[in-house]
C-alpha positions as CSV (number, residue, x, y, z in Angstrom):
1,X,-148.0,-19.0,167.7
2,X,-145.7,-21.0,165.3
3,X,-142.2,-20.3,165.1
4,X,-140.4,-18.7,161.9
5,X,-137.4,-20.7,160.8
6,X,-134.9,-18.6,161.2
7,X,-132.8,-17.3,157.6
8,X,-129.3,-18.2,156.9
9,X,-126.6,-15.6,155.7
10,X,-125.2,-16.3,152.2
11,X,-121.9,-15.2,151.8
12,X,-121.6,-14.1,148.3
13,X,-125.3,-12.9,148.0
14,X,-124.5,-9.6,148.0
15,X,-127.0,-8.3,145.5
16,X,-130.2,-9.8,147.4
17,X,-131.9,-10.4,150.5
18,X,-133.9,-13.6,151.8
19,X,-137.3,-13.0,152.6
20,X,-138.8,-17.0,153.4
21,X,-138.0,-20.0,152.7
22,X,-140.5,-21.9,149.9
23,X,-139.6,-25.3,150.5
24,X,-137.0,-27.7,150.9
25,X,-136.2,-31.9,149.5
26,X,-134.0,-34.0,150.1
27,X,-131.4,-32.2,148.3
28,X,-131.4,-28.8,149.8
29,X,-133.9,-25.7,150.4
30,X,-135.5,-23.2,148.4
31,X,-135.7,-19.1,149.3
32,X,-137.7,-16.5,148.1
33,X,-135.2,-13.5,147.9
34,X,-135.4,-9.8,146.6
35,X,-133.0,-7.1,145.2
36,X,-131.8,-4.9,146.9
37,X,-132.6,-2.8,143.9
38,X,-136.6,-2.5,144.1
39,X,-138.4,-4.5,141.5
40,X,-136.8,-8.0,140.9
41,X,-137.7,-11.5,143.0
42,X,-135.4,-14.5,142.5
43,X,-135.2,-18.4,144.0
44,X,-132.3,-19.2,145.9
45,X,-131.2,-23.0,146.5
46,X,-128.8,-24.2,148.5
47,X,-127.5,-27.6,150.2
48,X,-128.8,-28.5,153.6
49,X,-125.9,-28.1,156.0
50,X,-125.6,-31.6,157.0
51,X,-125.0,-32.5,153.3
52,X,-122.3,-30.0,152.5
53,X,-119.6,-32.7,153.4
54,X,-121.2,-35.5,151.2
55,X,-119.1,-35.5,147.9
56,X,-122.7,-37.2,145.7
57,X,-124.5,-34.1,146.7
58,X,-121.9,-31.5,146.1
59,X,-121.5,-33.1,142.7
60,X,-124.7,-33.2,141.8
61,X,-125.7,-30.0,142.7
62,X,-122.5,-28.1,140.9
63,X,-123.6,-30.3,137.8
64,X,-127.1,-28.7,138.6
65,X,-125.4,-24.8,138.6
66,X,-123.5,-26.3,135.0
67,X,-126.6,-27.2,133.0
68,X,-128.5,-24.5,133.9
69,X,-125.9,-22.1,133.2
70,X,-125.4,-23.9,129.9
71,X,-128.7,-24.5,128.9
72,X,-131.8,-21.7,128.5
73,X,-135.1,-22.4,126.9
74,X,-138.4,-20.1,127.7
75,X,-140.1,-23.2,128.8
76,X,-137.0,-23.4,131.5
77,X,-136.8,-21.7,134.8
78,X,-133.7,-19.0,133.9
79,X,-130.5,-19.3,135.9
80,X,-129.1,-16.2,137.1
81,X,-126.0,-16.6,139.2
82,X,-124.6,-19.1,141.1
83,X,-121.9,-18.5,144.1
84,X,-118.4,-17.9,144.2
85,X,-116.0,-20.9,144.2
86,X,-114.9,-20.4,147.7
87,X,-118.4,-19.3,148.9
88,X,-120.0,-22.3,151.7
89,X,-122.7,-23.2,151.7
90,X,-122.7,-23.1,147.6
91,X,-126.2,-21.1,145.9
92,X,-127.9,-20.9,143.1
93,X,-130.2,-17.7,141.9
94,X,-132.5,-18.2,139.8
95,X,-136.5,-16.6,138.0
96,X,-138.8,-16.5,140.1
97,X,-141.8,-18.0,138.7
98,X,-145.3,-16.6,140.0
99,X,-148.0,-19.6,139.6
100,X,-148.5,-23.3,141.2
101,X,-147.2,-26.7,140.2
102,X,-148.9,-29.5,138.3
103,X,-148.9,-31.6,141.2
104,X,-150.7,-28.9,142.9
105,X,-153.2,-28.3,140.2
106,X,-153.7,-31.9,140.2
107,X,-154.9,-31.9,143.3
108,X,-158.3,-29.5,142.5
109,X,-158.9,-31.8,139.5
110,X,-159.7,-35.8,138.9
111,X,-158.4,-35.7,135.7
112,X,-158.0,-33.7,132.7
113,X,-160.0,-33.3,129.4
114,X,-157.4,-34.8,126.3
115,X,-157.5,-30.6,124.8
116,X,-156.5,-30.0,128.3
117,X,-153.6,-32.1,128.8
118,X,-152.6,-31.3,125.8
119,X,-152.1,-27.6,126.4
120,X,-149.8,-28.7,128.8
121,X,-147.9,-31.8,126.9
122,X,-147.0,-29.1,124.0
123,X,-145.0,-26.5,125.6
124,X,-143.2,-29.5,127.7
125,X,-142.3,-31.0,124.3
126,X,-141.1,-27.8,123.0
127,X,-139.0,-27.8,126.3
128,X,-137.6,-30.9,125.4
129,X,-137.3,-31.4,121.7
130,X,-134.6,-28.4,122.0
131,X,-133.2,-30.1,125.4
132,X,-132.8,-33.2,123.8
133,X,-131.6,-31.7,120.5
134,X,-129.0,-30.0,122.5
135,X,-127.5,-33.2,124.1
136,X,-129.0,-32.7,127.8
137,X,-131.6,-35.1,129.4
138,X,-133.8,-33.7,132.2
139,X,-134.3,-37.2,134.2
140,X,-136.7,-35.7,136.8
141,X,-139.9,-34.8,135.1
142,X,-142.8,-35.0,137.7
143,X,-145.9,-32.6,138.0
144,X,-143.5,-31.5,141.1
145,X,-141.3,-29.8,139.0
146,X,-143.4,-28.3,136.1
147,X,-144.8,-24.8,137.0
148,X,-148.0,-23.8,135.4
149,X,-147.5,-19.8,134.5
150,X,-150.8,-17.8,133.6
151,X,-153.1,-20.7,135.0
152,X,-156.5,-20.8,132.8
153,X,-155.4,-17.9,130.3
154,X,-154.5,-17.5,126.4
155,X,-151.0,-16.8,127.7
156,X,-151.0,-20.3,130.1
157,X,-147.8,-22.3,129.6
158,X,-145.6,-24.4,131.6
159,X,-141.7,-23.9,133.1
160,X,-139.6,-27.0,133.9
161,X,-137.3,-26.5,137.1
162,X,-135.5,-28.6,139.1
163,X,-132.3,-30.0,137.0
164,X,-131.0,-32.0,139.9
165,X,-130.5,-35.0,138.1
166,X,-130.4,-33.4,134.4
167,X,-126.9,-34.7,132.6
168,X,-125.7,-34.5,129.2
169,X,-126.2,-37.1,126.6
170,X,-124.1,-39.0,125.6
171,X,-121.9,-42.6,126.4
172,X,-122.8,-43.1,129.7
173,X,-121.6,-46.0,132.2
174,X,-124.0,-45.9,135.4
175,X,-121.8,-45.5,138.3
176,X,-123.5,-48.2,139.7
177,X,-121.5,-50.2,137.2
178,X,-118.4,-48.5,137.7
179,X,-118.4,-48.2,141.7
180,X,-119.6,-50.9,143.6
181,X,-120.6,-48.6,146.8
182,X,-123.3,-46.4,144.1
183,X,-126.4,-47.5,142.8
184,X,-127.6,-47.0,138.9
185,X,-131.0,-45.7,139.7
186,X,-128.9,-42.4,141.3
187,X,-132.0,-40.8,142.1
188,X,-135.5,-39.6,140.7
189,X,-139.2,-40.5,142.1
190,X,-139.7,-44.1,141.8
191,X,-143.6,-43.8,139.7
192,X,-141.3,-41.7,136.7
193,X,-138.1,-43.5,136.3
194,X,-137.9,-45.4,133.3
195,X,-136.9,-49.3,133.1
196,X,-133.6,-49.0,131.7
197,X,-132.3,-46.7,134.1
198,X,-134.1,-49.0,137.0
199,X,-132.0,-51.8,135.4
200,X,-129.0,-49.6,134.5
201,X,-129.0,-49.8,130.7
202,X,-128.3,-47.0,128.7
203,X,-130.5,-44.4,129.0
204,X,-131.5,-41.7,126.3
205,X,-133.7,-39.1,125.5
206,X,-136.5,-42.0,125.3
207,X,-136.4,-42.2,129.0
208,X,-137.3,-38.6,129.6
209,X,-140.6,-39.7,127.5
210,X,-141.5,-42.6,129.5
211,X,-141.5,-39.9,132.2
212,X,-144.1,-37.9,130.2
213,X,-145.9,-40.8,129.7
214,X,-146.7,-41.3,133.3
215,X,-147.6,-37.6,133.6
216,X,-150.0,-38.0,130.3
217,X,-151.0,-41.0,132.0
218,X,-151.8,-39.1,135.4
219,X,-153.2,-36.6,134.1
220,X,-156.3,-38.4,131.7
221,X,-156.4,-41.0,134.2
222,X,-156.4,-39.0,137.7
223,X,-153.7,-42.0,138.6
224,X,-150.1,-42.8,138.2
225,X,-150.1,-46.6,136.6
226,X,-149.1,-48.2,140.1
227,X,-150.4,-46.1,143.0
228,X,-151.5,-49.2,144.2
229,X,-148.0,-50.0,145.2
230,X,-146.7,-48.0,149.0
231,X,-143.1,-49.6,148.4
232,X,-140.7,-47.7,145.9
233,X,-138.5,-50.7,145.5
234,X,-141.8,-52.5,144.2
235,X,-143.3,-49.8,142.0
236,X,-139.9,-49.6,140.4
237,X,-139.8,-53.5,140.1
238,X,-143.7,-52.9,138.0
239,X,-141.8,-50.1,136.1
240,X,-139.6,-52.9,134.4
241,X,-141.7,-56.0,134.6
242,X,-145.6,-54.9,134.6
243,X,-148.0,-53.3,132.1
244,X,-150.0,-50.3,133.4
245,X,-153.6,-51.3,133.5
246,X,-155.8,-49.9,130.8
247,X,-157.7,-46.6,130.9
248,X,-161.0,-48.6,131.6
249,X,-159.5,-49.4,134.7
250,X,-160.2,-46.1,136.0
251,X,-163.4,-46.2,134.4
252,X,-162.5,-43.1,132.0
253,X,-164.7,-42.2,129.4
254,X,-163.4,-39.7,126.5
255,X,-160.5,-40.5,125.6
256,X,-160.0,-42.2,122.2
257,X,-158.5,-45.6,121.9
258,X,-156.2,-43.8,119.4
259,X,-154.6,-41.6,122.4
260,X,-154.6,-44.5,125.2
261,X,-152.8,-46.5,122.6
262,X,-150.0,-43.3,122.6
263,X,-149.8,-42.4,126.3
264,X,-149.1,-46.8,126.8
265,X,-146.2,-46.4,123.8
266,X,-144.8,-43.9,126.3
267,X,-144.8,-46.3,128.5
268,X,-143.6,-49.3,126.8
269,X,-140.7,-51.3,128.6
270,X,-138.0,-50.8,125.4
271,X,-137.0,-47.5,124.5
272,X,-137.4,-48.6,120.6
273,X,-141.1,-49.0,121.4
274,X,-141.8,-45.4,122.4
275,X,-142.2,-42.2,120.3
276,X,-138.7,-41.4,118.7
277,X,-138.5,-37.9,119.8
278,X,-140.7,-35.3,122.0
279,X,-141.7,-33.8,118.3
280,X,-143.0,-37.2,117.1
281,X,-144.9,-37.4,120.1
282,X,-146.8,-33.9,120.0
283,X,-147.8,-34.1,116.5
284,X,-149.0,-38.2,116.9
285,X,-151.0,-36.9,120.1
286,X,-152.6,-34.2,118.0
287,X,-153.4,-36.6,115.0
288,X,-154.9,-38.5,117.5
289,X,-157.2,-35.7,119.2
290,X,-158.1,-34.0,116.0
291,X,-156.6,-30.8,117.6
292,X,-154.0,-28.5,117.2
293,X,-152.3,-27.6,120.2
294,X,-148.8,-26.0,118.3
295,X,-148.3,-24.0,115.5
296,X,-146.3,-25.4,112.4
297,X,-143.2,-23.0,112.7
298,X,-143.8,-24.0,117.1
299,X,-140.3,-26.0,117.1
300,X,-138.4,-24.2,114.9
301,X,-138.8,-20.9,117.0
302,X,-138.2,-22.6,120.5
303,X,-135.1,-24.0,118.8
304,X,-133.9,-20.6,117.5
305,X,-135.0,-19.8,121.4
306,X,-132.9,-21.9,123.0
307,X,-129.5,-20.6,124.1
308,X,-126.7,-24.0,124.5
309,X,-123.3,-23.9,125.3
310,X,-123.0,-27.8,126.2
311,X,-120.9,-28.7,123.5
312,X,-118.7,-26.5,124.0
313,X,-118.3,-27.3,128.0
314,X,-117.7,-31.0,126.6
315,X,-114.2,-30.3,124.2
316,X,-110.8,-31.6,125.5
317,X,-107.5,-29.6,125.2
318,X,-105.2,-32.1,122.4
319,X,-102.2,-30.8,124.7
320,X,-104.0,-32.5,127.6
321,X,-104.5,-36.2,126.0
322,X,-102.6,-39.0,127.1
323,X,-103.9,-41.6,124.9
324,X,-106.5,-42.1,122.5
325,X,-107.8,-45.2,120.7
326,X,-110.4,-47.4,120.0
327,X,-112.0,-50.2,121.3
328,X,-114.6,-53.1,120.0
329,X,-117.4,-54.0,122.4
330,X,-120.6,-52.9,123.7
331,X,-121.8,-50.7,126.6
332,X,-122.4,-53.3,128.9
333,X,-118.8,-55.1,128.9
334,X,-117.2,-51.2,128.4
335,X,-118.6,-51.2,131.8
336,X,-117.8,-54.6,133.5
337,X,-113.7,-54.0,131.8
338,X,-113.2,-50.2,133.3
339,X,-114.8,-51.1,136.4
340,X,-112.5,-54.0,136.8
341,X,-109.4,-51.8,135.5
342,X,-109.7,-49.4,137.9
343,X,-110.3,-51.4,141.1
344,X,-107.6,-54.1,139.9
345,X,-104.9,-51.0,140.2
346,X,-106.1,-49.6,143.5
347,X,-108.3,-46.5,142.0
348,X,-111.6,-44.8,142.8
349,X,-114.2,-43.6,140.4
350,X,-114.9,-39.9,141.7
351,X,-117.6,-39.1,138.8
352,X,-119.6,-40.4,136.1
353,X,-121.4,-38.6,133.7
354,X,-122.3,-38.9,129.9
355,X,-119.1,-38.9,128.0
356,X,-116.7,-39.0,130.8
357,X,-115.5,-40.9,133.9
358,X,-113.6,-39.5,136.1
359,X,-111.0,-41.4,138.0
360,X,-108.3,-41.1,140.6
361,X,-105.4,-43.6,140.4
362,X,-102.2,-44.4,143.2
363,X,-98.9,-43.5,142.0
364,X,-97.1,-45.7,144.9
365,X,-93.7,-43.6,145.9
366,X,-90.6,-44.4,147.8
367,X,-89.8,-41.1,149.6
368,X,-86.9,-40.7,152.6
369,X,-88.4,-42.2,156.0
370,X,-89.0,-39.3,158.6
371,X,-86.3,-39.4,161.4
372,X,-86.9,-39.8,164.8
373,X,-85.5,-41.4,167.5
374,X,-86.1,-44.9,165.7
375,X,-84.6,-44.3,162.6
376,X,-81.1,-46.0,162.7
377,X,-82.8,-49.3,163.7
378,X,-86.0,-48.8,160.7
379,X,-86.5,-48.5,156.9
380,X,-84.5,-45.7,155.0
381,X,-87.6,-44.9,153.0
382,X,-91.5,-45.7,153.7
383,X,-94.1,-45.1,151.0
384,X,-96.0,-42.5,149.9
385,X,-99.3,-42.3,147.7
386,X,-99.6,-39.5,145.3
387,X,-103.2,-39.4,143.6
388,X,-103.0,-38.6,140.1
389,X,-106.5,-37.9,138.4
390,X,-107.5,-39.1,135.1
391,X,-111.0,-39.2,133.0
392,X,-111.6,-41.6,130.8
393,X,-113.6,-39.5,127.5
394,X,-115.4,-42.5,125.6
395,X,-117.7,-41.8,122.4
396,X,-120.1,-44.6,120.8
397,X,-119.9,-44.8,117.0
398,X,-121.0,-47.7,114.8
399,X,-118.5,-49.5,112.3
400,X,-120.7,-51.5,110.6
401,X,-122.0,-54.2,112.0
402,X,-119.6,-53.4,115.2
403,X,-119.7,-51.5,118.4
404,X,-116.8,-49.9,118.6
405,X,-116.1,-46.8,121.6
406,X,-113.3,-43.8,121.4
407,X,-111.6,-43.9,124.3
408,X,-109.3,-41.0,125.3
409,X,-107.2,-40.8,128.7
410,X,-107.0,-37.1,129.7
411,X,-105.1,-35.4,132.5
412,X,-107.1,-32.3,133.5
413,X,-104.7,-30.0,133.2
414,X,-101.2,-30.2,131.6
415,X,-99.1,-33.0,132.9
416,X,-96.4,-33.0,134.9
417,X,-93.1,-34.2,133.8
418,X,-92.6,-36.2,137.2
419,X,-96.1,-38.0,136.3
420,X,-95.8,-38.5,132.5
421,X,-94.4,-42.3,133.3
422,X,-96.8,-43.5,135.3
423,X,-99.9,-41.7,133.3
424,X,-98.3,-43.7,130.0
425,X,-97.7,-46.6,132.0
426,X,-101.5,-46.7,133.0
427,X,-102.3,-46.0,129.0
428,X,-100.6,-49.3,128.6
429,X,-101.9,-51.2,131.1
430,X,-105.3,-50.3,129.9
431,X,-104.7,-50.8,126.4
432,X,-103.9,-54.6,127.7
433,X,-106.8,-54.9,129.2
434,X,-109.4,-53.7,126.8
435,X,-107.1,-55.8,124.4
436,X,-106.6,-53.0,122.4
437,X,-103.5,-53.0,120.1
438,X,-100.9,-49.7,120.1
């Protein structure tokens, strides 16, 4: 007779108990849990226990609690709560969602009719028109993590969950860039990642669309474009370097030329290639069925839907900014300078994300050297590190025929008197080496 794994007690769940665990990845694991009040059934996720002491995970997954808290659309899972600040293991609680996954329903089907994968592109382009709109890129957009609701009714729809590697948009150096120990792919499932995050480029809302372009792809197709690959490493390698072989291939029949042509924009190699925006490609995919899958007012209602608070997380306190200035270059050597600025002064990048990097740097002390029996015949004072942390705020505008980046220093809370020197001292320093005049 098998063997139930036992539960876990969450401190700070107060309001529900676990019932079973649902599943679990590499991240964490995933309960089913009820009120305590009759009636309401929630997901709780938390970190595996043997992660709780690996900084990438806790950052990741409180970035996780962020956006969803941030960010609702009814195409979303809804967040509820998430644990206390001093609550271990952290939790989130969020909708339960009654129905099966994509991947699942994959599974019972070779492939899709064109009207059928439409039914399910449009409400995942509704989904991300407003996430995109809203400055927030989903980055993990696999049939594993879209929920079918109301399977094979009028009322059938789609939820996206898992926001594991969701981040805002934005001016973003890959910390693979920044920290030599990190790589730039940072996570995601090797068949779905787009080239320019493979090759740590900038990455945009056109890389969540080469994502639904392998889905569209899988799902006409009955095949992701390189399933004949076992290695990830060489399926991301095809990602950048190979085309996807034609729909014939696969020997499927009923699908225009018109829509194959669409699905392999999706999966061009350069973002510029690709459908501009998750609108663009709804409407060009139901030009090219003949078939209306949304109605006209569709986006304009899932926007007004929509409920954002990401700009708001992103604003800066004047009374906490060091410095502020501009600088002339692209992404690229934005990236190659700061990463050499802050190793050449001893620092650590502790966070990257659009926007903002976030930094520790060593103010070097000489403090009174402890007595002991020793002391007369030693040093009168020894040294003593203080970490000071900074984040570097950087915003991409275009003067003319120039790149040109905003770059503001920021202490996270107001400065210290004792620390004002150094922290101006590092503005400096900076400004030098971005070759940036005062």
């Amino acid at each position: 007779m098998p063997t139930m794994t036992p539960l876990p007690k969450l401190a700070g769940l107060n309001e529900y108990n676990l019932v079973r665990l649902l599943g679990e990845g590499g991240m964490g694991k995933v309960y089913l849990a009820r009120s305590k009040r009759p009636g309401e059934t929630v997901v709780v996720k938390t970190i595996h226990e043997h992660l709780l002491t690996d900084a990438k995970t806790r950052q990741r997954f409180q970035q996780e609690t962020d956006l969803m808290r941030r960010f609702r659309h009814p195409n979303a899972v809804t967040f509820h709560q998430a644990s206390p600040a001093s609550v271990e293991p952290p939790f989130i609680v969020m909708e339960y969602v009654r129905g099966i996954t994509l991947d699942q329903m994959m599974q019972k089907h070779d492939r899709l009719s064109p009207v059928r994968a439409g039914q399910f592109l449009a409400p995942l382009c509704l989904f991300l028109q407003a996430a995109h709109d809203n400055g927030l890129l989903h980055r993990d957009l696999t049939p594993a993590n879209l929920i079918i609701v109301d399977e094979g009714t009028p009322r059938e729809t789609i939820k996206v969950m898992d926001f594991g590697l969701a981040r805002r948009i934005g001016f973003y150096i890959p910390s693979g860039q920044l920290d030599s120990a990190s790589s730039s792919i940072d996570g995601g499932t090797p068949d779905y990642i787009c080239p320019e995050q493979i090759e740590g480029r900038q990455v945009d809302h056109r890389g969540d669309l080469y994502s639904v372009g392998v889905l569209l792809y899988g799902l006409l197709t009955g095949h992701v474009p390189f399933e004949h690959l076992n290695d990830p490493h060489q399926i991301m390698l095809a990602n950048v370097h190979q085309p996807p072989p034609r729909f014939p291939h696969w020997h499927v029949t009923g699908v225009s030329s018109a829509l194959e042509q669409l699905v392999l924009s999706c999966l061009s190699k350069f973002p510029k290639d690709r459908p501009e925006s998750a609108r663009a490609l709804i409407e060009a995919y139901q030009l090219a069925l003949g078939h209306i899958l949304l109605d006209q007012d569709a986006f304009e209602s899932s926007r007004d839907n929509a409920i954002s608070m990401l700009q708001d997380h992103q604003r800066v306190d004047p009374r906490n900014i060091i410095d502020k200035f501009e600088a002339s270059m692209l992404e690229q050597t934005a990236a190659m300078k700061l990463r050499g600025f802050v190793d050449g002064v001893g620092g650590q990048v502790v966070e990257s994300e659009a926007g903002v990097i976030k930094v520790k740097l060593p103010r070097v002390q000489e403090v009174a050297a402890k007595k002991n029996m020793l002391s007369w015949f030693g040093p009168k004072t020894e040294q003593q590190i203080d970490w000071i942390a900074l984040e570097l705020h950087m915003a991409k505008k275009q003067a003319g025929t120039r790149s040109m980046v905003d770059i503001s220093v920021v202490h996270p809370q107001m400065l210290q008197a004792s620390r004002k020197p150094f922290c101006e001292q590092i503005c400096r320093e900076l400004r030098a080496y971005l070759m940036v005049g005062r």
